[in-house]
N, C-alpha and C positions, 0 to 999 in steps of 0.2 A: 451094793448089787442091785438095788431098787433100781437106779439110775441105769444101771445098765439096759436091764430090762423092760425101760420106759422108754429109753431110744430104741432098744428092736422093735417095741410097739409101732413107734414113731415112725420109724424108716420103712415099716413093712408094710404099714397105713399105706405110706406115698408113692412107695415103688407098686401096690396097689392100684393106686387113685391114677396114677399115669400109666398102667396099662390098661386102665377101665375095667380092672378083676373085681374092685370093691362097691362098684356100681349095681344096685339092682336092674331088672331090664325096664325099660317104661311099657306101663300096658298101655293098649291104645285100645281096647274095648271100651262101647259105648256101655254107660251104664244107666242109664233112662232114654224115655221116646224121644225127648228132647232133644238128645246128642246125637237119636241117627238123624233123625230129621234137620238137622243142623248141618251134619256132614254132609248127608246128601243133596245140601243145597248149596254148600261150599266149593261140592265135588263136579256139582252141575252148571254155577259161575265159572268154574276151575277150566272144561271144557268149553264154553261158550268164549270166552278169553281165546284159550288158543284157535278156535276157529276165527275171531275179529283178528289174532293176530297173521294168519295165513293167510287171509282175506287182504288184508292189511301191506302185508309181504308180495303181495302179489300184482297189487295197484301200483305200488312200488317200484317192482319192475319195469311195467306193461310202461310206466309214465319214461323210466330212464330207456327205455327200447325204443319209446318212439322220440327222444329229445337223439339218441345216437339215428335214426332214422333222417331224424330230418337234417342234423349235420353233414350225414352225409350226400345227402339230395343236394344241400347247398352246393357241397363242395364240388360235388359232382355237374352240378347244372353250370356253375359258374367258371370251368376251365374252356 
């Protein structure tokens, strides 16, 4: 009967472990000055990123708006 009772262990483990019941939660509290200050400079890379990347996004555009611009000026001047 041990055995039996070692596989309910077993099976109840995993059918745990794959709904994530058996998982504690992660704490994500800072626990010294180090780790906010840490964050908050991660967090302020984090936003400075996505401003280069709209920045970025936006040159982007403005370059294929005028590369269709001028194709069509071509096109246009040349019939």
């Amino acid at each position: 009967m041990t055995n039996r009772g070692d596989a309910a262990l077993r099976r109840d483990r995993m059918v745990r472990s794959r709904q994530g019941l058996g998982r504690e939660p992660v704490d994500l509290a800072p626990v010294s000055t180090y780790e906010v200050v840490t964050r908050q400079m991660v967090e302020a890379l984090s936003d400075d990123l996505q401003e280069i990347k709209g920045r970025l996004n936006s040159l982007l555009g403005m370059v294929a708006g005028a590369i269709v611009v001028d194709v069509v000026l071509r096109l246009a001047g040349s019939g």
